[in-house]
N, C-alpha and C positions, 0 to 999 in steps of 0.2 A: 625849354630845356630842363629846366626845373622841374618837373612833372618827370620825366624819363630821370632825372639822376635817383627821385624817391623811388621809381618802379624797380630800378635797378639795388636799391640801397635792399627795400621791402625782399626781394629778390636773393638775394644774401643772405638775409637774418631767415629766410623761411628754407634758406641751402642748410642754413648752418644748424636749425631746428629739424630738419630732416637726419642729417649727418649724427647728430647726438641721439637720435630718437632709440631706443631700446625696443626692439621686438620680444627680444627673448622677454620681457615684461610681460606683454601682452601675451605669448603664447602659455607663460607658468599661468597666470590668470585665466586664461581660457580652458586651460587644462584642468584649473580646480574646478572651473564652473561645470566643467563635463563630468568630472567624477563625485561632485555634488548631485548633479541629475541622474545620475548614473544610479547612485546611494538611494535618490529619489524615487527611482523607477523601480530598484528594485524592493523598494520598500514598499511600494503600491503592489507588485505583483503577489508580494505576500500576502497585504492584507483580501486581495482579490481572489486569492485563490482558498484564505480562510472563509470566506463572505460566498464562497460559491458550493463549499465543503457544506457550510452550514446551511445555504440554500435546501441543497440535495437532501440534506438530514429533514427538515422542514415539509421538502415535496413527500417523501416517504411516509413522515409521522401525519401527513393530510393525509394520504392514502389507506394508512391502519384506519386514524379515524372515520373517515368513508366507511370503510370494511363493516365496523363495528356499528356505526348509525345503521346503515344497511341490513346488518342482521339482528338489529335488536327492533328495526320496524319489523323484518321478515316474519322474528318471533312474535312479535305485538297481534299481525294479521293472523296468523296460526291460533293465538290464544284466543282475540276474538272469534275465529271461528269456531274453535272448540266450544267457547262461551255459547253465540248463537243454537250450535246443536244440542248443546244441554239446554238449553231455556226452550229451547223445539219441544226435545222429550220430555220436559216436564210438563208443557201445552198439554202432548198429547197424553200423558198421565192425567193430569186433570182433566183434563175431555171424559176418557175413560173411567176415570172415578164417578163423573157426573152420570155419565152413561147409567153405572153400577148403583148409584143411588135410585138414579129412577128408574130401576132396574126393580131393586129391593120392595121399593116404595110400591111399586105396582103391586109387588108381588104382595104386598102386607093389607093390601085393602081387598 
């Protein structure tokens, strides 16, 4: 009997903690929490959408850069080429100087 008067007794005090219990607590509480996240979230979206802004800025200035390596090998190949055709004609200038020498030379004996 004893056992069922505490069950009953326990039974009471958890009526009567229910009966006082304040929701509206919990829901102002829950309500800050969400417009804490709220604050949160939109805070994030900003810095996400400065961080993708500046991405974008980033992809583009690779891109110039590319541009610019590209054309300053394009021009590097061009100069050497130029380079090789003059050290050509100069070959063949000397060839033909040589030529001319013993050209001369023959002609002097």
């Amino acid at each position: 009997m004893k056992s069922f008067q505490e069950k009953e007794k326990k039974l009471y005090e958890l009526l009567n903690k229910l009966n006082n219990f304040d929701v509206s607590q919990i829901q102002n509480k829950d309500q800050l929490e969400i417009e804490t996240l709220r604050g949160h979230k939109n805070q994030l979206e900003i810095e996400k959408n400065n961080l993708e802004e500046k991405y974008q800025n980033l992809v583009k200035e690779l891109e110039s850069a590319q541009n610019k390596i590209e054309n300053l090998e394009n021009s590097k190949k061009k100069d050497q080429k130029k380079q090789n055709e003059f050290n050509q004609k100069i070959d063949e200038l000397n060839q033909e100087t040589e030529y001319l020498i013993e050209e001369i030379d023959k002609w002097q004996m």
